[in-house]
KOLSE-615702 format. One line per 10 residues: number of its first residue (from 1); their letters; for each residue x, y, z of N, C-alpha, C. Coordinates in steps of 0.1 Angstrom, whole numbers, plus 2048, in hexadecimal, padded with zeros to 3 digits. Atoms other than C-alpha are relative to their C-alpha. Example, Ala and Ser with C-alpha at 12.3 -4.5 7.8 and 13.67 -1.06 7.14 Angstrom:
2
1> as> 809:7F4:800:87B:7D3:84E:809:80C:800; 7F7:7F5:800:889:7F5:847:7F8:80B:808
***
This chain:
365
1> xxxxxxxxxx> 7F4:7FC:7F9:83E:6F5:790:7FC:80A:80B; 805:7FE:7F9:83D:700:7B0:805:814:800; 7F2:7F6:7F9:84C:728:7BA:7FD:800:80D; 7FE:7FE:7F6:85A:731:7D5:802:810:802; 801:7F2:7FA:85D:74F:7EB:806:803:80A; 7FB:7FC:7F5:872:75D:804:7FD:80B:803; 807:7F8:7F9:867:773:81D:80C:809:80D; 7F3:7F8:7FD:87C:794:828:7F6:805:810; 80B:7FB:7F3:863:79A:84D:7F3:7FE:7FE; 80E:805:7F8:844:78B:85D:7FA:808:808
11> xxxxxxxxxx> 80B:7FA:7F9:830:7A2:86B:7F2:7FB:800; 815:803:7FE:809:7AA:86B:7FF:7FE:7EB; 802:802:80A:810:7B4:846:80B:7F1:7F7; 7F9:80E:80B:827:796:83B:7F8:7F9:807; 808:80B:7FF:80E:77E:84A:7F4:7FE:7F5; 80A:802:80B:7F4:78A:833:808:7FF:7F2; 7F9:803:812:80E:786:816:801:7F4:800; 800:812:7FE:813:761:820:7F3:7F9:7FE; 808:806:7FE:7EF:758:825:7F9:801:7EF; 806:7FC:80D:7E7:76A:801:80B:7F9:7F2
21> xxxxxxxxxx> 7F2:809:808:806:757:7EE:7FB:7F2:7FC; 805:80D:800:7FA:73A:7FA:7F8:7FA:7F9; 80D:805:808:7DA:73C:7EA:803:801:7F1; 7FD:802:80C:7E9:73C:7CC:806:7F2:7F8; 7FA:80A:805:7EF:71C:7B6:811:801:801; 7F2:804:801:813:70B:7B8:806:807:807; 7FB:7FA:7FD:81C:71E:7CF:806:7FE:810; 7FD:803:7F4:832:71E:7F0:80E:80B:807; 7F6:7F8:7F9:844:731:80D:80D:7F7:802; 7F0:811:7FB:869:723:80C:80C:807:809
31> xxxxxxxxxx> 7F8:7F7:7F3:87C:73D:825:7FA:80D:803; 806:7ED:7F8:874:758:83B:80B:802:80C; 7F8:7FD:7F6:88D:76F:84E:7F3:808:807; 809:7F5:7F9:87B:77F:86B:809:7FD:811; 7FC:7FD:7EF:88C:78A:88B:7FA:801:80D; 80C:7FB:7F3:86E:791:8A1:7FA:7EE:804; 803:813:7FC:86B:767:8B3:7EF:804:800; 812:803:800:841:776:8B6:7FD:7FF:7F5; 808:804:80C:83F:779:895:806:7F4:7F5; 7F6:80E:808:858:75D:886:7F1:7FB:804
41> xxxxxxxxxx> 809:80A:7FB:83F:748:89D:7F3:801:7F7; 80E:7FD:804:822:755:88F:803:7FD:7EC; 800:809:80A:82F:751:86C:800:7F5:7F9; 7FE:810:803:837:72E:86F:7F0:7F8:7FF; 811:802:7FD:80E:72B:878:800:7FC:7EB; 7FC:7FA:80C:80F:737:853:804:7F4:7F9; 7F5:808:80C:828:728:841:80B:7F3:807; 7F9:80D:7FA:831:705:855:80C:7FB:7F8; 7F3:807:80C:847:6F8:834:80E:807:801; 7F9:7F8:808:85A:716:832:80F:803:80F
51> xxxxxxxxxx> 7F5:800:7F8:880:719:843:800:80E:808; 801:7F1:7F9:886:734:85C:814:802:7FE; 7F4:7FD:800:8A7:742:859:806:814:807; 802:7F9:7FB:8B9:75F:86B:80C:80D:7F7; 7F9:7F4:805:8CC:779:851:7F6:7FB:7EF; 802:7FB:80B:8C3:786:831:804:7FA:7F7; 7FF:807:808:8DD:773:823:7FB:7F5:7FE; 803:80C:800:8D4:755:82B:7F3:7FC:7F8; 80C:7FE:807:8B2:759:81C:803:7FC:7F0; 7FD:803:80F:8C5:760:7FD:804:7F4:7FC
61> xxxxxxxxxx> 804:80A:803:8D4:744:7FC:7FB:7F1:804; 80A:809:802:8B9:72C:7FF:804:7FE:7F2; 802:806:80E:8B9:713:7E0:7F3:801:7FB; 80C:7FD:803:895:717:7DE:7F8:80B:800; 804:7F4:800:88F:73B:7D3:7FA:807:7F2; 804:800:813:87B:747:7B6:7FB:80F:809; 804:7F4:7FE:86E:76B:7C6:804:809:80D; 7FE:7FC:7EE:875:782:7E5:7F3:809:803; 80C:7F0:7FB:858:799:7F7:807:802:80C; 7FC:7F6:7F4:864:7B2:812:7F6:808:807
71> xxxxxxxxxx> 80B:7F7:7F6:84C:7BA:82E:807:805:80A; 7F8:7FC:7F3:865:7C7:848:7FE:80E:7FF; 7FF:7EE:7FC:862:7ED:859:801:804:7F3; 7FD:7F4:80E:861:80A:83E:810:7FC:802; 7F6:7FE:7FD:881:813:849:810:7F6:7FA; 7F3:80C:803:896:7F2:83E:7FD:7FE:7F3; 7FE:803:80B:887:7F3:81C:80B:802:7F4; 7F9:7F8:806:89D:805:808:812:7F7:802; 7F2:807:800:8C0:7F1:81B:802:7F1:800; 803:80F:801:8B0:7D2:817:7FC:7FE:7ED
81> xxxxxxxxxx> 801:800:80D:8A6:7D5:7EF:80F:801:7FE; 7F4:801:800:8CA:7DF:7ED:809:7F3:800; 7FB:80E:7FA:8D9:7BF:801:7FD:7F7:7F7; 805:806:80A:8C5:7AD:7E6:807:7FE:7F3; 7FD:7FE:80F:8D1:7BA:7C6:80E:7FE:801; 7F0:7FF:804:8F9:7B8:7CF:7FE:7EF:803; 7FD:811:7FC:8F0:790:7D4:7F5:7F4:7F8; 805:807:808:8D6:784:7C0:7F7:809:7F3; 806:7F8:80E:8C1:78D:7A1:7F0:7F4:800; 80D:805:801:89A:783:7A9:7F7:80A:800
91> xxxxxxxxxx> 80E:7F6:802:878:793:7A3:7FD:800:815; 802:7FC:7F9:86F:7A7:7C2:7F5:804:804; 808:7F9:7FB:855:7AF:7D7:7FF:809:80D; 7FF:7F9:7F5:857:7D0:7EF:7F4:801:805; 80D:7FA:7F9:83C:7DC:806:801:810:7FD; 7FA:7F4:805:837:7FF:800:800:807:811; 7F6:7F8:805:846:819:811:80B:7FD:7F6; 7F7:807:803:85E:814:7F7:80C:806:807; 7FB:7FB:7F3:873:82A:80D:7FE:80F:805; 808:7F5:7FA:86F:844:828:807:811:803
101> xxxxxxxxxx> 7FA:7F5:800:88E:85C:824:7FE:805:7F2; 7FF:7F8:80F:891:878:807:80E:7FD:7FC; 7F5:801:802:8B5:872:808:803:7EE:7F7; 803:812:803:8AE:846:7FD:7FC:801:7F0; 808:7FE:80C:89B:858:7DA:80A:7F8:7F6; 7F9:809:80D:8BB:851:7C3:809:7F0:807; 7FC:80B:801:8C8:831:7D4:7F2:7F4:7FA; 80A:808:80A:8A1:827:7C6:807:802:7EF; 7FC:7FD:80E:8B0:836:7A6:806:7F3:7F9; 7F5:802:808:8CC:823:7A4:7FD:7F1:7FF
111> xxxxxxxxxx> 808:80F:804:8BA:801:7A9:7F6:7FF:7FA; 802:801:809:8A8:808:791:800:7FE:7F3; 7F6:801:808:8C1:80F:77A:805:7F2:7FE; 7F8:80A:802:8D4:7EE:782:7FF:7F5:804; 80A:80B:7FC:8BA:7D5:790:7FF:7F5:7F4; 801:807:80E:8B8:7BE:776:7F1:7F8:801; 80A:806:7FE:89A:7AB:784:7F2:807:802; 80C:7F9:7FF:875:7B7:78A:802:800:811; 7FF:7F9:7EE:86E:7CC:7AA:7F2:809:7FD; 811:7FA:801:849:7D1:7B0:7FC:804:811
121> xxxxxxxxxx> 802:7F9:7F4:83F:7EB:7CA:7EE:7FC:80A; 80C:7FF:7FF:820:7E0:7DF:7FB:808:809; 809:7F7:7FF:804:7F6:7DB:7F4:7FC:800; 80D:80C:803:7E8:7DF:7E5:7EF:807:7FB; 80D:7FB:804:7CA:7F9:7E0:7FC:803:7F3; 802:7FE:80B:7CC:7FA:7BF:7F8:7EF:7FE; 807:807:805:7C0:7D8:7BE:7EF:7FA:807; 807:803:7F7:7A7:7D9:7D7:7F1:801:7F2; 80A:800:811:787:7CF:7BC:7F8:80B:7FF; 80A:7EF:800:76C:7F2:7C5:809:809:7F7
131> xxxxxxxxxx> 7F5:7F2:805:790:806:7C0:7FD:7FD:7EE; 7FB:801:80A:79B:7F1:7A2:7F5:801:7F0; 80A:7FF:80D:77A:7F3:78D:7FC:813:801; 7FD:7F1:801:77C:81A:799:805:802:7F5; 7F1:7FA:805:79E:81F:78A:7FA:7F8:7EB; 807:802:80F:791:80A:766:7F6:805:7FB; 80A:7F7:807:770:81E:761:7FF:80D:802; 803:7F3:7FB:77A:841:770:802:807:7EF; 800:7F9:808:783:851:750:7F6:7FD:7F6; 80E:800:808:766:847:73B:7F4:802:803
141> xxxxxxxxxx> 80A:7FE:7F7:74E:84A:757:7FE:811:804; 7F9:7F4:7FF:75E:86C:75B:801:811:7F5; 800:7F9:80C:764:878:739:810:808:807; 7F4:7FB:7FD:788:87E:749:7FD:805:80E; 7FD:7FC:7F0:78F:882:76F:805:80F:804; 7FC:7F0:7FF:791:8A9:77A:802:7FE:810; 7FE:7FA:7F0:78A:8A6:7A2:7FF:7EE:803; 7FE:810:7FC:794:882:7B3:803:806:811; 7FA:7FE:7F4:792:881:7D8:7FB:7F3:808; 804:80B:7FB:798:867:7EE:801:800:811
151> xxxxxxxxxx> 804:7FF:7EF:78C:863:814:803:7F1:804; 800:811:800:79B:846:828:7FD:807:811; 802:7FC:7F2:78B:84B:84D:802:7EF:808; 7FA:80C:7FB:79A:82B:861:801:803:80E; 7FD:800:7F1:7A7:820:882:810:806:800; 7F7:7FB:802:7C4:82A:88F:80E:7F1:7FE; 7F7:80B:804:7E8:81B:888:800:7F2:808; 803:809:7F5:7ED:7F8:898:80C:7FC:807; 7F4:808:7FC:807:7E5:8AC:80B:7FD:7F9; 7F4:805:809:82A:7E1:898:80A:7FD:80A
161> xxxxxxxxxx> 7F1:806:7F8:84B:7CE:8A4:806:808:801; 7FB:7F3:7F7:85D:7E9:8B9:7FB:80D:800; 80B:7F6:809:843:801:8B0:806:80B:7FE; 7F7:7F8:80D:858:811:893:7F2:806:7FD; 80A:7F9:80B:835:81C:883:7FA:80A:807; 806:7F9:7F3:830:831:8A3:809:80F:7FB; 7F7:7F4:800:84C:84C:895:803:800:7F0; 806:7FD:80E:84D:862:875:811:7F8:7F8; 7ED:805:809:87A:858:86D:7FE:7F1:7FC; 7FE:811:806:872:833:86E:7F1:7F9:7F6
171> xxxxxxxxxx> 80D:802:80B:84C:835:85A:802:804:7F3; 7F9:7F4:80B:859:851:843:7EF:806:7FF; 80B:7F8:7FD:838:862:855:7F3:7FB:7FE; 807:805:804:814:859:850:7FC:806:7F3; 802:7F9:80F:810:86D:830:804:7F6:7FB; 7F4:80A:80F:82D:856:81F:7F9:7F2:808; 800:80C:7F8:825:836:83B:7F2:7FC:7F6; 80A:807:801:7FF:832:834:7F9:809:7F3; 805:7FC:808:7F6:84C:81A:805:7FD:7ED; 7F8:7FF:811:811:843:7FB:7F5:7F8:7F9
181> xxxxxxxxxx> 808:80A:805:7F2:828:7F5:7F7:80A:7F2; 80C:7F5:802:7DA:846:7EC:808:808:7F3; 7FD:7FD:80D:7F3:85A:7D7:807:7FC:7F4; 801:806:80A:7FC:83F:7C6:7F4:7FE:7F1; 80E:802:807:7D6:83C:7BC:7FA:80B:7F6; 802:7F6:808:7D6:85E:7B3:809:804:7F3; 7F7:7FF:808:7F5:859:79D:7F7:7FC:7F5; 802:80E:80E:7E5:83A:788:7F1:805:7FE; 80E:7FF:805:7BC:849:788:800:80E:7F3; 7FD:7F2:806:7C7:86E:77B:80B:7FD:7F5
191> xxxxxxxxxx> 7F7:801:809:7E2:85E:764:80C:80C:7FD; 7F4:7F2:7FF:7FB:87C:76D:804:7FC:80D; 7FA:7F8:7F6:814:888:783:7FD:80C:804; 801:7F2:7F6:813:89D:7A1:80C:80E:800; 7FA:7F3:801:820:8C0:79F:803:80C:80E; 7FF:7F9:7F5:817:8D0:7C0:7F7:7FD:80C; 80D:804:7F3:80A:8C7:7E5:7FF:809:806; 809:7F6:7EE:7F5:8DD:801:7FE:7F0:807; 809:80B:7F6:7F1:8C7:81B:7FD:80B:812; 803:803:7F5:7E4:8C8:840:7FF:7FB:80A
201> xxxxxxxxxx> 7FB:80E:7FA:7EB:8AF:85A:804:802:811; 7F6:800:7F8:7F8:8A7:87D:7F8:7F5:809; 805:80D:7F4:7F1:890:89F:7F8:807:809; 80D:7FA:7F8:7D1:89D:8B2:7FE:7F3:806; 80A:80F:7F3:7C2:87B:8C4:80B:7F7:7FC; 7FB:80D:802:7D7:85B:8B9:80D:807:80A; 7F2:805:7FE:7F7:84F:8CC:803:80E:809; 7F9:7F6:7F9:7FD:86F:8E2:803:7FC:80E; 7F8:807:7F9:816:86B:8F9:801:7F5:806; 7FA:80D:803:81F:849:8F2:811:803:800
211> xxxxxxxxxx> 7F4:7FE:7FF:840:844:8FC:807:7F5:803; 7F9:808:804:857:82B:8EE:80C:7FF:800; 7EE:7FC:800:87E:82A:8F9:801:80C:804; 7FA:7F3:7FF:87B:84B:904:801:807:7F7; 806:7F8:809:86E:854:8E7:7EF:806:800; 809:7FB:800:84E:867:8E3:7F7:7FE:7EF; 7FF:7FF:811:838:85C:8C4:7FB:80F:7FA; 80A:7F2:809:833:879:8A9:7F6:7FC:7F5; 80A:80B:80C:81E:861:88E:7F6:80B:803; 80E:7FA:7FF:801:877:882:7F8:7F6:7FC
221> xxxxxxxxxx> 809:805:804:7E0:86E:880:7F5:805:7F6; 80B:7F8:804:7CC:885:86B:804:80B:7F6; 800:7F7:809:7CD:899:84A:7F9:804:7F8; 802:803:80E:7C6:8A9:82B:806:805:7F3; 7F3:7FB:80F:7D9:8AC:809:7FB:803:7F2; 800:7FA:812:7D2:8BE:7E8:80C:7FE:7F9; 7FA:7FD:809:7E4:8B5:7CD:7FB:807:7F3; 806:7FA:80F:7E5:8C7:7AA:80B:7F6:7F9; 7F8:80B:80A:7F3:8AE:78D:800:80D:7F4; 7FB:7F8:80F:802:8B8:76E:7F5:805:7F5
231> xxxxxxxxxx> 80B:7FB:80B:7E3:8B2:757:7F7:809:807; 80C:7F5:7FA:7D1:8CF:76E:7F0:7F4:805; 807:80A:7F4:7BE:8B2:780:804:808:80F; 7FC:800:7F2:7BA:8B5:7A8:7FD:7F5:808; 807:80C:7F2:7B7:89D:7C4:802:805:810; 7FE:7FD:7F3:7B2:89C:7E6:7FD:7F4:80A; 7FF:80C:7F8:7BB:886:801:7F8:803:810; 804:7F9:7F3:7A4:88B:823:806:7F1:80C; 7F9:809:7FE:7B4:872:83C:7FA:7FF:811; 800:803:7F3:7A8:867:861:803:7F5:805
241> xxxxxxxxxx> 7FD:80D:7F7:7B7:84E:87A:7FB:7FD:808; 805:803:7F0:79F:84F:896:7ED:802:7FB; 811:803:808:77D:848:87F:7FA:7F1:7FA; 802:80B:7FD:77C:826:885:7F0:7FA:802; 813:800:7FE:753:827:88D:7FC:7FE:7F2; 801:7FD:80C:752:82F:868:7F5:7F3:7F5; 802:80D:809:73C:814:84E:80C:7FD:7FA; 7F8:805:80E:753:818:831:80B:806:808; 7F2:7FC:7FF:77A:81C:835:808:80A:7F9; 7FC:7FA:808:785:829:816:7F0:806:7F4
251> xxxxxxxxxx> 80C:7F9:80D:76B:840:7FE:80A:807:7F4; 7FA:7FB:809:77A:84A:7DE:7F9:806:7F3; 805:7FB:806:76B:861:7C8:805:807:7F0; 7F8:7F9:80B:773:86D:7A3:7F5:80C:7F6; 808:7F8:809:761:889:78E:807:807:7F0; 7FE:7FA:80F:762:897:76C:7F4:804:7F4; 80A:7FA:805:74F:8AA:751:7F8:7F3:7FC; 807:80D:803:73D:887:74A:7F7:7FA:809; 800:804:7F5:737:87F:76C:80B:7FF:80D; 7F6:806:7EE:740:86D:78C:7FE:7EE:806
261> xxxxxxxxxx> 7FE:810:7FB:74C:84B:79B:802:7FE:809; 7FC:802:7F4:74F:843:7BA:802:7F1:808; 801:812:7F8:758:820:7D3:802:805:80D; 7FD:803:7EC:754:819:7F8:804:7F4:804; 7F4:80F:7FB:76E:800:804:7FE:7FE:813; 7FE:805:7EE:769:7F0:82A:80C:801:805; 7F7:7FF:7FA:77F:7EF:83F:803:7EF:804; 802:80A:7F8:78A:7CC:850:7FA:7FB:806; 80D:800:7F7:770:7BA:858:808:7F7:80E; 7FE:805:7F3:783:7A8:874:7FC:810:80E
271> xxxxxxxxxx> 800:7F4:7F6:77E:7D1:882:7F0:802:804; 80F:7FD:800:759:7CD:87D:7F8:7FD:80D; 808:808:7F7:743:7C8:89B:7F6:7F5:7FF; 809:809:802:731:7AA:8A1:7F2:800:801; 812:7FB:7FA:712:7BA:8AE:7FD:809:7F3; 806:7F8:80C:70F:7CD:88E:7FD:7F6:7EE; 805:80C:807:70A:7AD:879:80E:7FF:7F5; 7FB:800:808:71C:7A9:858:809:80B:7FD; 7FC:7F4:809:736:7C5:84A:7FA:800:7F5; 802:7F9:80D:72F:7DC:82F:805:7F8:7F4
281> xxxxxxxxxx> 7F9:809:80D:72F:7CE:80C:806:811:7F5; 7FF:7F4:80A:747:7E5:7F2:7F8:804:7F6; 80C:7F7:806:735:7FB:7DD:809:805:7F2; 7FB:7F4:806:73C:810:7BA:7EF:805:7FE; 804:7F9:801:728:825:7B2:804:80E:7F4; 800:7F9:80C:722:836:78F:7F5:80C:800; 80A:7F3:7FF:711:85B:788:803:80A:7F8; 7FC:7F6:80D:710:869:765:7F8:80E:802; 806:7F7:802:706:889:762:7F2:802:7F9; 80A:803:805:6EC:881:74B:7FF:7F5:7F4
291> xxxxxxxxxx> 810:7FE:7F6:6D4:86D:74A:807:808:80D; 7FA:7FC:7F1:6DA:877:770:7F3:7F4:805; 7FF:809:7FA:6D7:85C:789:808:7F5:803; 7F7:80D:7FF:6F0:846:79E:7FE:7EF:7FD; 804:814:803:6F4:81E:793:809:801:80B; 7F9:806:7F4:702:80F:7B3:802:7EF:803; 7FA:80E:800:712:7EB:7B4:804:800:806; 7F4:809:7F9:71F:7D3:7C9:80B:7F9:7FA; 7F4:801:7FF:73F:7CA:7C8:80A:7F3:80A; 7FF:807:7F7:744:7AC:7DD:80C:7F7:803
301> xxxxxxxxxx> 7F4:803:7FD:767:79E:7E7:7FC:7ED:807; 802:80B:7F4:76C:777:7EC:807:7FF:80E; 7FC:803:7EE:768:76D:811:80F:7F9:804; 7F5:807:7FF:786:759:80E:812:810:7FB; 7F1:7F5:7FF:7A0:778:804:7FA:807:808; 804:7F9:7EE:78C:78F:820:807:7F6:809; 7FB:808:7F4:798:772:839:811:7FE:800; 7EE:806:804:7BC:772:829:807:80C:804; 7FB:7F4:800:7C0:797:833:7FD:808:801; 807:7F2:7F7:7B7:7BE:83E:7FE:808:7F3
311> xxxxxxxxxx> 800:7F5:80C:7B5:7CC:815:7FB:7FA:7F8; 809:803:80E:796:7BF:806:805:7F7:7F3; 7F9:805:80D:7A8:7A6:7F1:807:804:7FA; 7F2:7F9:80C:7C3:7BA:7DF:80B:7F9:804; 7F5:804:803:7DE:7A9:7EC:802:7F4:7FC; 7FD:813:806:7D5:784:7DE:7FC:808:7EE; 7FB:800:80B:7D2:799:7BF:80B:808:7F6; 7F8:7F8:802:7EE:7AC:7C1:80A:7F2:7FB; 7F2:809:800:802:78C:7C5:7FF:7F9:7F2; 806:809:80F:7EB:779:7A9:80D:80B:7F0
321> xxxxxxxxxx> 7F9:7FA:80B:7FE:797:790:811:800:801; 7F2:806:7F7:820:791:7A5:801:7F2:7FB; 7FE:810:804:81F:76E:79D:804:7FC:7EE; 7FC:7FE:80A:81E:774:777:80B:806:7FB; 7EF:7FB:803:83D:78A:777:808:7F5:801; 7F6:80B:7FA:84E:76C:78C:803:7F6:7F1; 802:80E:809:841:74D:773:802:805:7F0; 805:7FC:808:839:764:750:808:809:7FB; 7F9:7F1:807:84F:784:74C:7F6:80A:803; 80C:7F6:801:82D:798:752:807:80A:807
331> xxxxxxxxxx> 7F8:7F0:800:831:7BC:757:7FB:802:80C; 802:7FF:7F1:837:7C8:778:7F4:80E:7FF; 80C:7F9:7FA:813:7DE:781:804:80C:805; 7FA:7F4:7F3:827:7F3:79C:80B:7FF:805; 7F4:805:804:847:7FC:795:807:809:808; 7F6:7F3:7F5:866:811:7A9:7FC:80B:7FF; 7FE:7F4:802:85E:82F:799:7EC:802:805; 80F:7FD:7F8:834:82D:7A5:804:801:810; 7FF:801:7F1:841:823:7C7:808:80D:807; 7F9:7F4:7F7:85C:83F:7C9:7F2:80E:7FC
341> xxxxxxxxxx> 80D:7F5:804:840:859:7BA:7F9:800:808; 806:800:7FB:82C:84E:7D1:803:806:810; 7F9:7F7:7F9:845:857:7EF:803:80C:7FE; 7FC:7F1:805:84F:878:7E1:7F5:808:804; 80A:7F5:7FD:829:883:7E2:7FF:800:811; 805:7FD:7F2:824:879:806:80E:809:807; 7F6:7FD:7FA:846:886:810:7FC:80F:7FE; 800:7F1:800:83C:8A6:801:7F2:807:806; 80B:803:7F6:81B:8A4:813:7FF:802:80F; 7FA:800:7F1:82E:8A0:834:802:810:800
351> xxxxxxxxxx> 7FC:7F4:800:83F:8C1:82A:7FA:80C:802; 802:7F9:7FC:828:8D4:823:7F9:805:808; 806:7F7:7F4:80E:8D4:840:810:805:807; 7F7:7FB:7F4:831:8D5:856:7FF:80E:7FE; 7F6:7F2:7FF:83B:8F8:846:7F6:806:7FC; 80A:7FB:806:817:902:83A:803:805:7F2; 800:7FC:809:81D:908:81C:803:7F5:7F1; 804:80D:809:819:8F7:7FA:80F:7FF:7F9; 7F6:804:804:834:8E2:7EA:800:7FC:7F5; 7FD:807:811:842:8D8:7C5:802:7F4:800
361> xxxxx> 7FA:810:800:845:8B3:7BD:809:7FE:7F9; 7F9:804:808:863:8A7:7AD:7FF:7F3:7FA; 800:80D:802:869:889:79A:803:7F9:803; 7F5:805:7F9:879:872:7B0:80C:7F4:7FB; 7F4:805:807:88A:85A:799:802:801:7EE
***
């Protein structure tokens, strides 16, 4: 039996959710709303079978609907989940921001409360394979995780349809925009909640005076954030957008009285230069205290999900565990309350480089 999937915006990232769907047995795109005619066009490349249609509702009703995914702007997540639930009752897939105002927290509440169907937030770095064999041997490797810090040195932001991702009201900032990935990671490796952030942050090189509508972008590019978690764990997030030159993309490091674990994740190799031969293969890297001496493995991603996408494979196996909720009942991985937790820390991240000063995390739903 086949499913189906309708598709809430085609961008850069709903292309790579179509091409990673696909690769999945039985499976098929059977509507897509997308307003932007470059990227409809470009999805149809994609998903030739699949109907184009131009409202929300209409999406809904399609007769051929077994799932929804939402790649549209941060900003429309939150009124677009909504529009869903007062019309039908299917297993969901958001992109994450799950959303970008503080004021949106309990309308997540209340669909969570009265959603009846699965609503899985994506958080593709958890599945990325270096991360995900991280996140399954850090505590034994570890003897329990005390200092976790994670360095993502990248390019800067890229091109978006009306370039919404250029300003902090319609991203819900780059703390919450590109970082909720990270304290997500720190949620699920430290197995606690966050209690208080320091951060540091602001726009030094990227996007300065760029000016869009008569708007001026403020999108930072550059931080760093300490948290302290409940179990008296810490993390820290070091963050650059204009380290692009870089081998590795993401480095993730975890320590504890036992040891330390670490992974180096690439970056896209379509970013890679041709004159510099092959991209970097991912890495972990194990380092007990004693004996003493690091073991270092490869980690090797097939070529075929690298070509499907910009996140090391996590999103053909984000959708592989997405697929089982659909067909199985399986338990949703990454759920409202990871996704809004995961907003809350970056929002409070935003805050406190703004006002220098360190901030309390709440629970958000």
């Amino acid at each position: 039996m086949t499913t189906h999937y309708g598709m809430i915006g085609c961008g850069m990232m709903g292309g790579e959710h179509i091409q990673n769907i696909l690769l999945l047995p039985n499976t098929a795109i059977a509507v897509i709303f997308e307003p932007d005619a470059g990227m409809a066009a470009h999805a149809a490349e994609l998903a030739p079978d699949a109907t184009f249609v131009d409202s929300i509702d209409a999406l809904l009703a399609h007769p051929k609907l077994d799932a929804i995914v939402i790649t549209s702007p941060n900003f429309r997540h939150v009124e677009q989940l909504e529009h869903i639930a007062a019309s039908v009752t299917l297993p969901i897939l958001c992109e994450k921001p799950l959303y970008t105002n503080p004021a949106d927290a309990p309308r997540i509440a209340k669909l969570r409360a009265n959603y009846a169907a699965p609503i899985w937030v994506a958080m593709e770095y958890r599945y990325m394979p270096p991360i995900a064999k991280l996140v399954e041997q850090a505590a034994d490797v570890t003897g329990g995780v005390k200092m976790l810090t994670i360095r993502e040195h990248r390019f800067p932001f890229l091109e978006k349809v009306g370039d919404w991702n250029r300003f902090n009201d319609q991203s819900g900032g780059t703390l919450v925009e590109k970082c909720c990935h990270f304290f997500d990671l720190m949620r699920l490796i430290l197995r606690s909640d966050p209690v208080r952030v320091m951060a540091s942050g602001g726009q030094d090189v990227n996007h300065l005076n760029e000016v869009y509508d008569g708007r001026t972008s403020d999108i930072w590019d550059n931080a760093y954030v300490i948290v302290d978690f409940a179990s008296g764990a810490r993390a820290m997030l070091e963050l650059s957008m204009f380290a692009e030159g870089a081998e590795y993309q993401e480095h993730v490091h975890a320590v504890g009285p036992s040891g330390k674990i670490e992974c180096l994740v690439p970056g896209p190799g379509r970013f890679w230069p041709d004159n510099l031969g092959e991209p970097p293969v991912p890495h972990l890297i194990v380092s007990p205290r004693t004996p003493q001496g690091p073991r270092r493995v490869e980690v090797p991603v097939d070529p075929a999900l690298l070509a499907a996408g910009d996140h090391n494979g996590s999103t053909f196996y984000q959708h592989q565990r997405f697929l089982r909720v659909i067909r199985d009942n399986g338990p949703v991985e990454v759920d409202l309350s990871d996704g809004a937790w995961a907003v809350a820390m970056g929002m409070a991240a935003q805050e406190s480089a703004a006002t220098g000063q360190a901030v309390e995390v709440v629970a958000p739903v």
